[in-house]
C-alpha positions, 0 to 999 in steps of 0.5 A, a space after each residue: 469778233 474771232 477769226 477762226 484758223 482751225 486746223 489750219 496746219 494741217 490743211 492745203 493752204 499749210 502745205 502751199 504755206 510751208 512751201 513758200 517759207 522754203 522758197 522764201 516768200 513771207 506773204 501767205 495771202 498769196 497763197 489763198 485764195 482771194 474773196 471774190 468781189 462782190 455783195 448787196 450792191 450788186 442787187 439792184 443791178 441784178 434786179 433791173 435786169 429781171 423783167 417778166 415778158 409782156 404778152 398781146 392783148 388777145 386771148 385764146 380761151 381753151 373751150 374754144 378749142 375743144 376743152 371741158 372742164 368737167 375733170 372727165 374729158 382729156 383737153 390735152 389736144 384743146 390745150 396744145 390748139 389753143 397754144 400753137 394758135 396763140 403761138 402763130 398769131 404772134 402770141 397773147 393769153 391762153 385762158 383756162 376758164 373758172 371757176 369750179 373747172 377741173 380741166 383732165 389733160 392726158 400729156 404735157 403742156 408744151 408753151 411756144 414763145 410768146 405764150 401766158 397760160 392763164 389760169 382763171 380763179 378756181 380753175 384746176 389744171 390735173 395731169 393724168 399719170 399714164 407714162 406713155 402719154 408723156 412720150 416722145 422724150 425731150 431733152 431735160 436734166 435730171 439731177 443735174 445730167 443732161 439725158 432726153 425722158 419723159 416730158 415735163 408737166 409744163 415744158 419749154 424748150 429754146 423759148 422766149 416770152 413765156 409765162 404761167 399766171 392767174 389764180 388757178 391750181 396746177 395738180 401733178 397727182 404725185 401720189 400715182 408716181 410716188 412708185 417711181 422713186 425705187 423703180 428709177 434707181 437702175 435707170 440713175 444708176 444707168 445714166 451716171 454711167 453714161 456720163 464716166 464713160 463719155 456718151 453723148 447727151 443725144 445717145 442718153 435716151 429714157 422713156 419708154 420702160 424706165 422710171 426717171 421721174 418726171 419735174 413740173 413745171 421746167 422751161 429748158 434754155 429759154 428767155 424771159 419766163 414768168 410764173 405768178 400767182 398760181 398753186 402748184 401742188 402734187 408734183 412727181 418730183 421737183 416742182 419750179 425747175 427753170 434749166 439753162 434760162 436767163 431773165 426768170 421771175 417766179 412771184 406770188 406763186 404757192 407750192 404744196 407738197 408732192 411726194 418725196 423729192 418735191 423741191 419747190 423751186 430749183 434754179 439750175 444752171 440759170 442767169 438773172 432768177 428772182 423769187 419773191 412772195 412765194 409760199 413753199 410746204 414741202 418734203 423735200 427742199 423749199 428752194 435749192 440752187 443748182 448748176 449741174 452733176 459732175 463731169 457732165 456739167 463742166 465748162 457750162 452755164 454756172 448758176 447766178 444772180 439769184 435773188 430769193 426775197 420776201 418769201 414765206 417758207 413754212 415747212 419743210 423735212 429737208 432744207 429750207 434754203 439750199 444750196 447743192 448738192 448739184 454745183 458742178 458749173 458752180 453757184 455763184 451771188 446768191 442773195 436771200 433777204 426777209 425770208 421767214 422760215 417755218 419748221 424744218 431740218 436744216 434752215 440754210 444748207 450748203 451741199 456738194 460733194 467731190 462726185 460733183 465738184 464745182 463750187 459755191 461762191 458770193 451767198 449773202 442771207 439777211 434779215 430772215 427768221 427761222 422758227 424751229 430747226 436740226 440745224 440752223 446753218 449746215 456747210 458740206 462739201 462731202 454729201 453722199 461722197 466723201 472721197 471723189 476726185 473733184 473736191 468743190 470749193 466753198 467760198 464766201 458765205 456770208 449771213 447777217 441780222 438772223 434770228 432762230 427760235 431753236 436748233 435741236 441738234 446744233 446752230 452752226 455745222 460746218 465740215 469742210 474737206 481737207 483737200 480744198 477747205 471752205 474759206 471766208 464765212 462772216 456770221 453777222 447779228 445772228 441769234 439763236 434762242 435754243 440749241 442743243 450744241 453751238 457748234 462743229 467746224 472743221 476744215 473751215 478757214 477765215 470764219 469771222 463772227 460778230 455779235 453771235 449768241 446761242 441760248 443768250 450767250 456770246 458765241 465765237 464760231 471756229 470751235 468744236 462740239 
């Protein structure tokens, strides 16, 4: 076992350090800060309070109401029939019949409390990629800013009981909105800002001759929300986006890839989440947990008690499990467990940066296998920016029981930030079988490694490269 201490001199907590010498204080734990409680046995009190909604026993059948499944036919006015109908009777099952139904909607999908969309077995869902038919906008956060834009695919807003399940294919057709990654760059650029200089959420309007790019599925402040069993493919951007909700259960669900940024499932600033026995193919992030961009997400709803388990990553260019880079409100207990991870560039990536600030608190990972990776665990507080003014806090990271098939550029990179150093990592039965390097850690504080191995070897994470 070492605890590593690198840099330490030269760091804050030195510097606090030398400063209680010269008062006299003697104690340096005083002057860190503490490990906050918490750990596994805080999991099954989360997980009793995850409960999907239950929904009437009345079905509301989009054919009744206009829809043809014949991929030709715009059913965008059957479906929002058949939701308000089922909304004001006090809810139910809006049924999308199979099998072999191709169902064209030319608009969004909005749900109404007390609604399950259910797709029957080979029955698809394809949206049309007309921006205009996704206007008025609606309030949404993209990026981790709060701004009003074209709707999502599948949208809610200050909903409660809703849910999309059954065994059908929802298809975003990415590739008619791949365009809008370059097109939308003067619009981000535009809303960041909007955020320095103070404008209000309701005066940040998009839409109409811009290019922010529309998510597929994102349920904004809403309670108790399920999504299970369904396909989501070709999103235009990230895929499962639930925003400002508590009470999330996303289940048995299958995500295949989009276009570029196609994240399958990104909790944002949401209490109470768990995921479990999905499947992720993606470009971009499998998963990411996030809380918010900047100034625009200070004082409110952090990201917490997310429960990640039994789930089967298979490929991703990006990140496997990640959390960031958007944690201005912070993340906090985070749990992955019996999670197996397929092809991809970082396997556990921990991202801010001092643009965003926050912080990332309580992560426990465990008993979960990587296949092949560029990196096994990835810390970093400076993505993108390396000198802002809000440097985030990195505290508590903890992995256990893991196994790695190979890292081809390294096992362990963790490049804290100087001004605010990540502290406590505990690295616990961990093995990878290959790694080009074993590791590089700076800024990084209290690292605790125990039966550690790289290429069969004993490892004691806290050097360098």
């Amino acid at each position: 076992m070492s605890i590593a201490r690198r840099e330490f001199l030269r760091s804050g907590f030195a510097l606090a350090a030398t400063a209680a010498a010269e008062c006299g204080c003697s104690d340096l734990s005083l002057h860190l800060p503490p490990r906050p409680s918490g750990g596994w046995d805080d999991v099954p009190a989360i997980l009793a309070r995850v409960v999907p909604p239950e929904f009437p026993d009345r079905d509301f059948i989009v054919t009744d109401y206009g829809a043809v499944g014949d991929g030709e036919v715009d059913c965008y006015p059957a479906f929002a029939a058949a939701i308000a109908a089922c909304n004001k009777a006090g809810g139910g099952r809006v049924v999308v019949p199979g099998p072999d139904k191709n169902y064209r909607l030319n608009g969004p999908i909005h749900l109404l409390s007390n609604v399950n969309l259910y797709l029957e077995a080979g029955s698809v869902v394809l949206f049309g990629s007309h921006a205009a038919d996704y206007l008025p906008p609606v309030l949404i956060r993209y990026q981790g800013i709060r701004c009003y834009n074209y709707s999502p695919l599948i949208y809610a807003y200050q909903q409660t009981n809703i849910a999309v399940t059954g065994e059908g294919t929802i298809d975003g057709q990415a590739y008619d909105w791949a365009a809008w990654e370059k097109l939308a760059n003067p619009d981000w650029a535009a809303l960041l800002k909007m955020v320095a200089n103070g404008v209000p959420v309701e005066q940040r309007v998009f839409g109409a001759g811009h290019h922010l790019r529309l998510t597929m599925f994102e349920p904004y402040e809403c309670t108790n929300v399920l999504v299970q069993g369904v396909t989501f493919t070709g999103s235009p951007f990230w895929t499962l986006h639930p925003v400002f909700c508590t009470n999330v259960t996303i289940a048995d669900v299958t995500v295949l890839p989009g276009e570029s940024n196609d994240d399958g499932c990104d909790p944002d600033s949401c209490t109470d989440v768990l995921v479990e026995d999905c499947t992720f193919t993606t470009n971009d992030d499998n998963v990411s947990v996030k809380a918010g961009y900047g100034a625009d997400a200070v004082g409110l709803s952090p990201c917490q008690n997310i429960v990640f388990q039994n789930c089967n990553l298979v490929r991703s260019d990006w990140g496997g499990i990640t959390i960031g880079s958007q944690t201005g409100s912070i993340v906090q207990n985070v749990f992955v467990q019996n999670c197996r991870l397929g092809k991809c560039s970082y396997a556990y990536f921990l991202k801010s940066n001092s643009e965003t600030g926050g912080a990332i608190k309580n992560v426990f990972i465990r008993s979960s296998t990587v296949s092949e990776c560029a990196i096994f665990f990835r810390v970093l507080p400076n993505f993108d920016f390396a000198s802002g003014p809000m440097p985030p806090l990195f505290i508590n990271i903890n992995l256990e029981d893991m196994q790695c098939g190979k890292a081809s550029i390294a096992a362990f990179l963790i490049d804290g930030d100087a001004r605010n150093p990540i502290v406590y990592i505990t690295l616990t039965d961990i093995a990878i079988a290959v790694a080009k390097a074993v590791q590089q850690v700076e800024s990084a504080f209290f690292i605790t490694s125990d039966n550690v191995t790289v290429d069969g070897h004993q490892v004691a994470v806290g050097g360098s490269l």
